[in-house]
C-alpha positions in Angstrom: 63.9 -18.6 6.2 65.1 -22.2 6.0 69.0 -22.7 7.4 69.5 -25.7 5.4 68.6 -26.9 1.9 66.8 -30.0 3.1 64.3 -27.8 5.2 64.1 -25.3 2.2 62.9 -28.0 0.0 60.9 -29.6 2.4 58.9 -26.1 2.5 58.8 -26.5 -1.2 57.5 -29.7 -1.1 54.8 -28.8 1.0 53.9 -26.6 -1.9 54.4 -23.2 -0.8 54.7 -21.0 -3.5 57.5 -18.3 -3.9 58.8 -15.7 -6.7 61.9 -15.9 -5.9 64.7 -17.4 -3.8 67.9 -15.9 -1.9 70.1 -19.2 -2.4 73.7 -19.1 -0.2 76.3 -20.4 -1.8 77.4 -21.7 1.5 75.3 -24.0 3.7 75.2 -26.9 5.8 75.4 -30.3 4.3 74.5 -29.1 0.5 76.0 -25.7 -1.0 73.9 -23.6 -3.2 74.2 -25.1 -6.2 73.1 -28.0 -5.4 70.1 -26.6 -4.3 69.8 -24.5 -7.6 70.2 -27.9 -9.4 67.6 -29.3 -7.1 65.4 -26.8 -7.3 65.7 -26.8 -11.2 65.2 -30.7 -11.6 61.6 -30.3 -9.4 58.9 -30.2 -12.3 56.6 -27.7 -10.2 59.0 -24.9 -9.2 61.8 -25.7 -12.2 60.6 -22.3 -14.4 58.2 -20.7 -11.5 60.5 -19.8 -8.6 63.3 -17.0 -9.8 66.6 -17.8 -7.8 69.2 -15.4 -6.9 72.6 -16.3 -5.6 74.2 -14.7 -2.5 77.9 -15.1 -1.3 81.0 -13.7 -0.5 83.4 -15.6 -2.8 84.2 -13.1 -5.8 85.3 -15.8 -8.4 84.3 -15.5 -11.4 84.2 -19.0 -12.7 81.8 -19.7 -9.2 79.1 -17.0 -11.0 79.8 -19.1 -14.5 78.8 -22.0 -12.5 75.6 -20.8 -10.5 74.4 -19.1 -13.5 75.1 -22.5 -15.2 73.4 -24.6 -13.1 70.1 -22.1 -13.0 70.3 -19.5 -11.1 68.5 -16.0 -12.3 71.3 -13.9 -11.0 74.1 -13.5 -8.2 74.6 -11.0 -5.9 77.7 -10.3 -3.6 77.6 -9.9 -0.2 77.2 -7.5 2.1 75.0 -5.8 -0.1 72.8 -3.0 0.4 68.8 -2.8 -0.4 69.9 -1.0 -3.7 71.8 -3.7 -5.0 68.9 -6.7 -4.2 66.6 -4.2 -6.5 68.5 -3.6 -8.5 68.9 -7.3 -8.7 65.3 -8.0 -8.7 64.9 -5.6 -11.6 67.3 -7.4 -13.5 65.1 -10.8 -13.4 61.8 -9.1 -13.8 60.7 -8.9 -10.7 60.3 -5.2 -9.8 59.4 -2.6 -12.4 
């Protein structure tokens, strides 16, 4: 779990590979889309990586926007193990 976006990209720069990505909309120094945009613009992990956005803010023109910028789906918080499945479903990632 990276704390930052500059250490989660680091670890994708190292070339770790993932399936998908639990962004926060709020973090230190970049916010989550920026690191959807990021993440997006980097030629290796721009399709591969599946990126979901958590947060708290219930605005709808903020889900617009991270959906926008690339992210696979957005998911409210709290949420429960149900919702993330269901979640996961939704991109293709569980059956």
């Amino acid at each position: 779990m990276a704390r930052r976006a500059a250490d989660a990209i680091a670890v994708l720069k190292k070339g770790m590979a993932f399936d998908v990505l639990l962004v926060d909309w709020n973090m230190p120094n970049v916010d989550g889309v920026e690191f959807v945009h990021a993440v997006r613009n980097d030629p290796f992990y721009n399709k591969q990586v599946r990126l979901i956005m958590v947060t708290s803010v219930d605005e709808p023109n903020l889900m617009e926007k991270a959906l926008a910028t690339g992210a696979n789906e957005y998911l409210m918080k709290p949420f429960t193990k149900e919702m993330l499945s269901d979640k996961l479903t939704m991109i293709g990632m569980v059956e």
